[in-house]
Every structure is written in C-alpha cells, then in structure tokens.
C-alpha positions, 0 to 999 in steps of 0.5 A, a space after each residue: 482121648 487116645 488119639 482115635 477119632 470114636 463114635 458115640 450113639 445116644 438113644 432113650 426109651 420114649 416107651 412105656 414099657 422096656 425094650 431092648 436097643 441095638 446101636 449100630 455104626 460102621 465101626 461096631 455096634 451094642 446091645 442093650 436089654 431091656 432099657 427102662 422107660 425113660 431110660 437111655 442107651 449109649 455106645 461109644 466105638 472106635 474107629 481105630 483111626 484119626 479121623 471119621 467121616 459124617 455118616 450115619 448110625 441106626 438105632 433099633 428098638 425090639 419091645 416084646 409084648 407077646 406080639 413083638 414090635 420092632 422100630 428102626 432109626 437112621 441118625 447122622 452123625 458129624 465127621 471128626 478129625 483128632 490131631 
C-alpha cells in the first residue's frame, strides 16, 4: 500500500438481531453501530511502521435488547514485514 505494515480485523454479526461492534489492535481500534445480521464489520490500522509483530485484536460485540449483552473475542493475528 504505502510502505506501512496495517492491520485488518474482520468480524460478522452471527446474531439475529444488530449489534454494535467495537474492533480493536494495539495500533487502534473502530466502532461499528448496529451491524445487521449476517452483516460484517471491518477496520484496517496502521502501525505507521514497516513491520508488525503477531499479536492479537479483540472484537467486541454489545446487543441491546432491553437487558443488554455483551461478547468479548480475542483473534490472533500474523506478523508482517513490508519491504
């Protein structure tokens, strides 16, 4: 792209109704309101560096139904060098 080494998180909404998303790395994070079912969320960060070590992202997941739920993942993700 640019020469930085970016990011990207991918999550889709396996629930029946929307929820809003929240995706997040140590190079920044997203929100996404109400993602529909079946619907995916995406955010693509920088590291604003050539390179990005493995690590991990979470993706969060809030449905309000009047109660409220709340689901929390942690994702690997693969190091990258750009050259």
């Amino acid at each position: 792209m640019d020469g930085r080494a970016h990011v990207a998180v991918y999550a889709v909404n396996g629930e029946q109704a929307p929820i809003d998303v929240r995706l997040t790395t140590p190079y920044g994070d997203a929100k996404r309101s109400a993602v529909q079912p079946d619907a995916g969320a995406y955010v693509l960060v920088s590291s604003r560096a050539t390179s990005v070590p493995a690590g991990t992202a979470t993706v969060a997941g809030y449905l309000w139904d009047g109660v409220g739920h709340h689901e929390v993942r942690t994702v690997p993700y693969a190091g990258v060098a750009c050259g």
